[in-house]
PAFI-422116 format. One record per residue (C-alpha): z, x, y. Coordinates in steps of 0.5 Angstrom, whole numbers, plus 2048, in hexadecimal, padded with zeros to 3 digits. Last residue first. Layout:
N
{c3=Z&c1=X&c2=Y}
...
This chain:
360
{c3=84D&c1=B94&c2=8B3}
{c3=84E&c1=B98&c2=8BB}
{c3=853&c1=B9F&c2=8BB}
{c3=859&c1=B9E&c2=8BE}
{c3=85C&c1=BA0&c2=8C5}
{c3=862&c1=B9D&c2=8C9}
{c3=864&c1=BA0&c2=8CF}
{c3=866&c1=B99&c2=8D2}
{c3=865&c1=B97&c2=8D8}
{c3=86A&c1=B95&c2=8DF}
{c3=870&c1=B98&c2=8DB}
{c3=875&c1=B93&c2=8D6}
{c3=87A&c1=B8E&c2=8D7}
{c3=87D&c1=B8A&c2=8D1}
{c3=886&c1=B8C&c2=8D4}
{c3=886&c1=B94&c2=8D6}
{c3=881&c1=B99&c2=8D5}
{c3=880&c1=B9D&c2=8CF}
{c3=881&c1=B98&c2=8CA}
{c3=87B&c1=B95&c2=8CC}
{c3=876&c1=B9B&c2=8CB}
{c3=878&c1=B9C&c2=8C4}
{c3=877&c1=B95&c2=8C3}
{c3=871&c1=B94&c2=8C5}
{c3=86D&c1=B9B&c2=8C2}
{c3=871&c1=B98&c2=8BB}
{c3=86D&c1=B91&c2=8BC}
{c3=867&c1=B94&c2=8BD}
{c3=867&c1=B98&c2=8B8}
{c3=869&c1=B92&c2=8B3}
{c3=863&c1=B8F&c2=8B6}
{c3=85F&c1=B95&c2=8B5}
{c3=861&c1=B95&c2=8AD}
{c3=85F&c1=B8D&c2=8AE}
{c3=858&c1=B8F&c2=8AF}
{c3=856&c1=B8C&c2=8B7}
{c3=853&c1=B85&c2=8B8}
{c3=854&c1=B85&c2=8BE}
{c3=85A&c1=B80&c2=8BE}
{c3=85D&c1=B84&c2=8B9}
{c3=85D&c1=B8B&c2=8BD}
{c3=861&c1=B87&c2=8C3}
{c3=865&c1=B83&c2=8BE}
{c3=869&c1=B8A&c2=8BB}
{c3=86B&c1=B8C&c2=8C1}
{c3=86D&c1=B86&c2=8C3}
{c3=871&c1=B85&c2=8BD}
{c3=874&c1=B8C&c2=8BD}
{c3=876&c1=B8B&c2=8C5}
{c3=879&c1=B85&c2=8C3}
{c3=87D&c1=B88&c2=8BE}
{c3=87F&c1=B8E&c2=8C3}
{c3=881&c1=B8A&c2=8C9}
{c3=88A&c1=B8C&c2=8C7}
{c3=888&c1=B92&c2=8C5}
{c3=88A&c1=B95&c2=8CD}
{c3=88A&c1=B9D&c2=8CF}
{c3=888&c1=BA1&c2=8C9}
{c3=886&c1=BA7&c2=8CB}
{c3=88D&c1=BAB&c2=8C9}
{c3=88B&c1=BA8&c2=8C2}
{c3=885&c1=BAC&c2=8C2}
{c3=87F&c1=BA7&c2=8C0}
{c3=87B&c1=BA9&c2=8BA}
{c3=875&c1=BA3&c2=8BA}
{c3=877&c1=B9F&c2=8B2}
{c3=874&c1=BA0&c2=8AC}
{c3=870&c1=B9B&c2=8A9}
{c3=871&c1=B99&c2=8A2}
{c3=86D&c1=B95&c2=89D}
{c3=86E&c1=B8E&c2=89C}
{c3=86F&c1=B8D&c2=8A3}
{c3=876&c1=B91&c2=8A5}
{c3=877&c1=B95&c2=8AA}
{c3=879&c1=B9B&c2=8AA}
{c3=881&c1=B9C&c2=8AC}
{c3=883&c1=B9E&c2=8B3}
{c3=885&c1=B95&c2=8B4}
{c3=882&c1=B92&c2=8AE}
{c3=87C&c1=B8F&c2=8AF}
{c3=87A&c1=B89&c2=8AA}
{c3=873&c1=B87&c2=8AA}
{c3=870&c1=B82&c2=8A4}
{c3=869&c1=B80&c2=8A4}
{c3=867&c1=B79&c2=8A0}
{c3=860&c1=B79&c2=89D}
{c3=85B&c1=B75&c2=8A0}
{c3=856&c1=B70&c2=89D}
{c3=85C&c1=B6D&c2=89A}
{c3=85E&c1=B69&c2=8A0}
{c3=863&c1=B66&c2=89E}
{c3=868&c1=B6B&c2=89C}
{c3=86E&c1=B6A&c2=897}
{c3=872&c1=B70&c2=896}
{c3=86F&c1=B77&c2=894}
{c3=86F&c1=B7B&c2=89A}
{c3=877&c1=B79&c2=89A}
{c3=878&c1=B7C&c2=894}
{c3=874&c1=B82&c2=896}
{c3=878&c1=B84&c2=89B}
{c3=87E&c1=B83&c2=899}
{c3=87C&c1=B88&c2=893}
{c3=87B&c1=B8D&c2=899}
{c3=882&c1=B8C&c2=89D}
{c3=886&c1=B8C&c2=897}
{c3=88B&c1=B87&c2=898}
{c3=88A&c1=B85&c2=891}
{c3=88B&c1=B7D&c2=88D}
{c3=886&c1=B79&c2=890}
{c3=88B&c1=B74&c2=892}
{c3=887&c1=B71&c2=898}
{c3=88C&c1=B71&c2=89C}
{c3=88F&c1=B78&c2=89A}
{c3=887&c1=B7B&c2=89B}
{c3=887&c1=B78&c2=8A2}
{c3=88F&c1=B7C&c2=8A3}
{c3=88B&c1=B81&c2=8A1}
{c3=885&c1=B81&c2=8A4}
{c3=888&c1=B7F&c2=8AC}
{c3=88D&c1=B86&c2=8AA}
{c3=886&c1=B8A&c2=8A9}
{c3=882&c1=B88&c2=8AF}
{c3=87E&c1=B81&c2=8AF}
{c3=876&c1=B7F&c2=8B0}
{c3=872&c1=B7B&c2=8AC}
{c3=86A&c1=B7A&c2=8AC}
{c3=866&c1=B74&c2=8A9}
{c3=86C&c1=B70&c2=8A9}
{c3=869&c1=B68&c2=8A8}
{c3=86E&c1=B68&c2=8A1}
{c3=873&c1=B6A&c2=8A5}
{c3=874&c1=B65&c2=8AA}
{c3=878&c1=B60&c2=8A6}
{c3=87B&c1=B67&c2=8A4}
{c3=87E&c1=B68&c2=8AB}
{c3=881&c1=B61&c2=8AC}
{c3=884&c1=B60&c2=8A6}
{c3=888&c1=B67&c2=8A6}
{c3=88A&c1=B66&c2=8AE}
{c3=891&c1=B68&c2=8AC}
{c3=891&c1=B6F&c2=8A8}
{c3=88A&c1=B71&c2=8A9}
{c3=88A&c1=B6F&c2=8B2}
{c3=891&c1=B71&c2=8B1}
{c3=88F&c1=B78&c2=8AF}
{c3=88B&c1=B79&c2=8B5}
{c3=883&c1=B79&c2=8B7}
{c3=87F&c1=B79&c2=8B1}
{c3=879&c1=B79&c2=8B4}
{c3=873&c1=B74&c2=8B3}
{c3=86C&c1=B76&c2=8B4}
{c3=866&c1=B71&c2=8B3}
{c3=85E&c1=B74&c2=8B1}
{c3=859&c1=B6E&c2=8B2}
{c3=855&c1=B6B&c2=8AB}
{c3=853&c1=B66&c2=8B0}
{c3=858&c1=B61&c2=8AB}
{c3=85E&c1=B67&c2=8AB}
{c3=85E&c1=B67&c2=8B2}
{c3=85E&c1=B5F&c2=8B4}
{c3=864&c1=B5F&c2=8AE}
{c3=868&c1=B64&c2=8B1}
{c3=867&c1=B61&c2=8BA}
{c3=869&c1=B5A&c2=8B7}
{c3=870&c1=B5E&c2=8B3}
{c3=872&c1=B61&c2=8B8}
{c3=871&c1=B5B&c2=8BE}
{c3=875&c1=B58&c2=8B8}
{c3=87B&c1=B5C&c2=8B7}
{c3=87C&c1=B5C&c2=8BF}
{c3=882&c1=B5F&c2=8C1}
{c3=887&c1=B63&c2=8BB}
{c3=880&c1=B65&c2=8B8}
{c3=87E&c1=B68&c2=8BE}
{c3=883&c1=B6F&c2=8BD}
{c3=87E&c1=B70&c2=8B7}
{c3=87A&c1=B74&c2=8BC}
{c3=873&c1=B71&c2=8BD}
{c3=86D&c1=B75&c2=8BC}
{c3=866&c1=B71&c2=8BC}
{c3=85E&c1=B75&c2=8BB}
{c3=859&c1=B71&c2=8BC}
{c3=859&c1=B6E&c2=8C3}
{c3=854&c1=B68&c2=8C5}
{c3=858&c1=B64&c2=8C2}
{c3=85D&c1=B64&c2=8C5}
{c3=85B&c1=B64&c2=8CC}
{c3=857&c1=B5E&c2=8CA}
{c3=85F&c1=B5B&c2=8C8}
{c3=861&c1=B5C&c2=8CF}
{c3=85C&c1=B59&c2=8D3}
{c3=85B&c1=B53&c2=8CE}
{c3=863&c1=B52&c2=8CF}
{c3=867&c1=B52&c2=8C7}
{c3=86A&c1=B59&c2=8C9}
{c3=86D&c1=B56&c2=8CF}
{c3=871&c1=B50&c2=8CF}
{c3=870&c1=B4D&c2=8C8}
{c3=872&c1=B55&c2=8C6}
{c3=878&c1=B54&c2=8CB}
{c3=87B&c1=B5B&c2=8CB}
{c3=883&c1=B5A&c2=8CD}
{c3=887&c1=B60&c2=8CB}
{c3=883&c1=B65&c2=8D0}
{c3=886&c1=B61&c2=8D5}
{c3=88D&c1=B64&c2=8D4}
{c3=88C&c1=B6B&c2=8D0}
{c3=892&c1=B6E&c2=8D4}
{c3=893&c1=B75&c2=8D1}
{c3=897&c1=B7A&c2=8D3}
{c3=896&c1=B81&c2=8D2}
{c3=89B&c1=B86&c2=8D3}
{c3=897&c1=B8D&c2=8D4}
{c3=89A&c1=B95&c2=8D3}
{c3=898&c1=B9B&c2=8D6}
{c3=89B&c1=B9A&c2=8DC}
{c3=89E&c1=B94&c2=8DD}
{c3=898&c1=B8E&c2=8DE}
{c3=898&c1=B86&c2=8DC}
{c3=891&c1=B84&c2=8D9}
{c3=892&c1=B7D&c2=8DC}
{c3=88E&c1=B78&c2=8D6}
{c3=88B&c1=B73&c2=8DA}
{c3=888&c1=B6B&c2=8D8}
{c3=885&c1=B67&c2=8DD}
{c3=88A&c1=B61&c2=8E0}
{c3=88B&c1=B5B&c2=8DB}
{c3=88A&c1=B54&c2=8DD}
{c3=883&c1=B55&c2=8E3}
{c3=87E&c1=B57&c2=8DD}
{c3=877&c1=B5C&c2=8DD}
{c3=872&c1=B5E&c2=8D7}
{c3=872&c1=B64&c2=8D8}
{c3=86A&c1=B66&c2=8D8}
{c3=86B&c1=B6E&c2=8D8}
{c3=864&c1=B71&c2=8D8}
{c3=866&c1=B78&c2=8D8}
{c3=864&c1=B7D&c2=8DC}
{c3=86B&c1=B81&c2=8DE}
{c3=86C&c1=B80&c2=8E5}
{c3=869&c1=B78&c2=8E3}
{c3=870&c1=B78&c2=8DE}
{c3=874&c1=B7A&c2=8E4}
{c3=872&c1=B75&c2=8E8}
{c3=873&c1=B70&c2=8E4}
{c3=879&c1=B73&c2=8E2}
{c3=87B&c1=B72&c2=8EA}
{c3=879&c1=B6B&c2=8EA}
{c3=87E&c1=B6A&c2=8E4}
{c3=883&c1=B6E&c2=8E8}
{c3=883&c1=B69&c2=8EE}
{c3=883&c1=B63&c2=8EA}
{c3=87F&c1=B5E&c2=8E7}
{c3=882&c1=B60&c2=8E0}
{c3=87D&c1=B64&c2=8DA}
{c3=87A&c1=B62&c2=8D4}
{c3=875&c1=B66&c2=8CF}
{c3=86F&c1=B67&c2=8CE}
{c3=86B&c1=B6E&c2=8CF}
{c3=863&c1=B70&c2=8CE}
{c3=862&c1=B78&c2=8CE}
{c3=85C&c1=B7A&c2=8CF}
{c3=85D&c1=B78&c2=8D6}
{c3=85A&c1=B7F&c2=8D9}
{c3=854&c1=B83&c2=8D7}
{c3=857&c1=B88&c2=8D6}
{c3=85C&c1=B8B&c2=8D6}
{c3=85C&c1=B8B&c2=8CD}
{c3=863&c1=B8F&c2=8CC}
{c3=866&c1=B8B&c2=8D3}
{c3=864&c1=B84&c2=8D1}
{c3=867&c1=B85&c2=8C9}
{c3=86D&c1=B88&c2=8CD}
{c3=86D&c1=B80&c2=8D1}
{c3=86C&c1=B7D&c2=8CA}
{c3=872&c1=B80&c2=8C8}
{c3=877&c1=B7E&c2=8CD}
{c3=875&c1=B78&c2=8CD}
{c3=876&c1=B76&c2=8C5}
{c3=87E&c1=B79&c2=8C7}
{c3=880&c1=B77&c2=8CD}
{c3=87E&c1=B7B&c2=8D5}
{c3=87A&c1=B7A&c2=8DA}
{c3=87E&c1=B80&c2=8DE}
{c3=881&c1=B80&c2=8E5}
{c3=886&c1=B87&c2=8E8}
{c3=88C&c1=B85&c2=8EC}
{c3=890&c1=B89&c2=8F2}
{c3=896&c1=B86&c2=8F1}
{c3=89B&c1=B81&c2=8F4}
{c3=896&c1=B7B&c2=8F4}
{c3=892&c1=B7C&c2=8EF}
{c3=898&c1=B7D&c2=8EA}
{c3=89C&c1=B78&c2=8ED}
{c3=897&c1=B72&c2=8EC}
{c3=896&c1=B74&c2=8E5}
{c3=89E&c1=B74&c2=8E3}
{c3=89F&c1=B6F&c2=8E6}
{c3=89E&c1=B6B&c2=8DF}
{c3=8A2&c1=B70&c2=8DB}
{c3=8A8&c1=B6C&c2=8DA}
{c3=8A4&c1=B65&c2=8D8}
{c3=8A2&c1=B6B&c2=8D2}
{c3=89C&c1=B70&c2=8D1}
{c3=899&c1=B72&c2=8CB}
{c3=89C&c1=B79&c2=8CA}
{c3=899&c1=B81&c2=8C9}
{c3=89E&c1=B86&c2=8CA}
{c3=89F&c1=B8D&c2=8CD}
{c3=8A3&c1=B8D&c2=8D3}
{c3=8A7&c1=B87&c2=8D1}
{c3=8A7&c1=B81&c2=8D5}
{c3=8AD&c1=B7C&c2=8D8}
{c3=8AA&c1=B7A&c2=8DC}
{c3=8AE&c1=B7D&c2=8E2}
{c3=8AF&c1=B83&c2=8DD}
{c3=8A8&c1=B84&c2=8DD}
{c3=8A7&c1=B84&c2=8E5}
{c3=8AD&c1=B88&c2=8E6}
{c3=8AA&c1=B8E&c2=8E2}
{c3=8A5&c1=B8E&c2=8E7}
{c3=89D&c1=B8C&c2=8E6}
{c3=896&c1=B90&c2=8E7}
{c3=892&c1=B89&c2=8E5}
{c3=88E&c1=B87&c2=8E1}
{c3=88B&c1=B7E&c2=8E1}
{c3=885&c1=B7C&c2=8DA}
{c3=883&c1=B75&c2=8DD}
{c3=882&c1=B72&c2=8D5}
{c3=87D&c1=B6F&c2=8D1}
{c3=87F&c1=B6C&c2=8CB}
{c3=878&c1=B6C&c2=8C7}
{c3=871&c1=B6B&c2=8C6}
{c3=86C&c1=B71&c2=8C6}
{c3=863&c1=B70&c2=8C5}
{c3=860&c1=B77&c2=8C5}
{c3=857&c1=B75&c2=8C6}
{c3=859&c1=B71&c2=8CD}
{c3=854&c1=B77&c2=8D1}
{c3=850&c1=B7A&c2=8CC}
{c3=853&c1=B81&c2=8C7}
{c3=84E&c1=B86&c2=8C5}
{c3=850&c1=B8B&c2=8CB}
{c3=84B&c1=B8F&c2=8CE}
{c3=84B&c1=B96&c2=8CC}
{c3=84F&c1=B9A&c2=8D2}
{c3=849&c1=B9C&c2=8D8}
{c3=848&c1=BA3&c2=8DA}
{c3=845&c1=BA2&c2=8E1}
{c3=842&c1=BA9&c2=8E2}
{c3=842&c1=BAC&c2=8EA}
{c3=83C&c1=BB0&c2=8EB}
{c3=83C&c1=BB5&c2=8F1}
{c3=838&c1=BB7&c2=8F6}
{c3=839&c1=BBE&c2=8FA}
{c3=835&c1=BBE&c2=901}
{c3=833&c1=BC5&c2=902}
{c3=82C&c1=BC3&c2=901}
{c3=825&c1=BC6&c2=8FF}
{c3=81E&c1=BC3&c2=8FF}
């Protein structure tokens, strides 16, 4: 029997699914309302803001937020370090959601509902711990062509309470359900303790914990909060300037990036089941993990903020991580996160990812 209907056969091409379970990438850290905003000249001067400058803010800043969105047309972002990454982490795997698994604190206020919000956008599973003394972190990133002011208000994200929060059963599960933990070095100025219970947790159950750098200061000033950790670092993070100034702390003696790296594989760790992983970025050069790894060319005229492109490495990296992924894949990883969020202004990215690597 003929027939002059046509018949056609759709083909789902279905992406591998992702190795990584809900709650398997844990993060804890300085959560902050990321605040951007187109803004005029008038508006730094007000503040007294330079248009390309990153500060934290002082008592003269504090109606600065409240101005921002009030007067411009604001963009809302879950922002701060550790959240950042994990949120990029989150978007390199897209499914299933909740991967990723943040604490951290936040105010009882209008902005703390709106980082709320924003973290359930982009499907990770924030449990702030929640405090009516101080309101909720921001960071106003400030707009003037193709320069950004950025000020920062850590406010709530300084006040981490482990007994609070991290210590409740609920809490705690969540913990232990992960297996691999990032959290930024920023945290050692708040919660050494909730650190140092989540490290050792890992390092009994033979768990991957990541710590990063993060700044100088942090390498400098905060020297005995950061090594009381390092011995639970099974992987460490930070940019070539955060080595060096780690290195002179530590008085290796050498500011070159690969024998750093080396040095500090090679101090004390507890679990000796694992050997310590070092990754240190260094802006347009190869990335250095024992061996090199060439960076993604980029145009220079392409690039458009690099202000997110640690975090985005990091989350990069976690991504491959968390599934299991050989480390040259992370690295890949890492490099592909990176390169898109420098195109794009503040930590933002497009609806997916467009990044392919072949299976272990």
């Amino acid at each position: 029997i003929c027939s002059s209907k046509k018949y056609y056969c759709y083909i789902e091409v279905k992406k591998e699914a992702s190795a990584a379970l809900p709650n398997s990438l844990f993060g804890m850290g300085n959560p902050l309302l990321d605040i951007s905003a187109v803004v005029d000249k008038d508006f730094l001067d007000k503040y007294t803001l330079k248009p390309n400058d990153q500060i934290l803010a002082e008592d003269k800043h504090k109606a600065l937020f409240e101005e921002l969105v009030k007067k411009f047309k604001v963009e809302y972002h879950a922002g701060g370090a550790t959240q950042n990454s994990i949120k990029i982490a989150q978007w390199m795997i897209q499914e299933p959601h909740n991967v990723g698994t943040f604490f951290g604190c936040i105010g009882k206020d209008k902005f703390g509902g709106i980082l709320k919000q924003k973290s359930e956008e982009a499907h990770i599973d924030a449990r702030y711990y929640e405090q009516d003394e101080e309101p909720t972190g921001t960071c106003a990133a400030c707009i003037t062509g193709d320069n950004r002011s950025l000020v920062a208000n850590l406010a709530a994200a300084n006040c981490y309470k482990k007994d609070k929060h991290l210590d409740l059963e609920e809490n705690w599960k969540l913990v232990e359900k992960a297996k691999v933990y990032y959290i930024a070095g920023f945290f050692l100025t708040v919660s050494l303790e909730s650190i140092l219970k989540v490290a050792k947790n890992a390092s009994e159950n033979n768990k991957l914990f990541c710590l990063n750098l993060s700044a100088p200061f942090i390498c400098q000033f905060f020297k005995d909060n950061l090594m009381q950790v390092m011995p639970y670092v099974d992987v460490l993070f930070g940019n070539e300037t955060e080595a060096v100034e780690f290195a002179e702390a530590q008085d290796f003696e050498t500011k070159d990036i690969k024998e750093i790296a080396k040095k500090a594989q090679a101090l004390p760790k507890d679990n000796t089941k694992r050997q310590r992983i070092v990754v240190f970025t260094q802006g347009k050069d190869d990335t250095v993990m024992i061996e090199t790894f060439p960076v993604l060319k980029i145009d220079p005229k392409d690039i458009v903020d690099t202000n997110g492109a640690g975090d985005a490495f990091v989350g990069g990296f976690l991504s491959e991580l968390v599934q299991e992924k050989p480390l040259d894949q992370c690295v890949k990883a890492a490099h592909y996160a990176a390169n898109v969020i420098i195109r794009r202004a503040g930590c933002t990215f497009p609806e997916k990812p467009d990044f392919n690597c072949p299976s272990a």
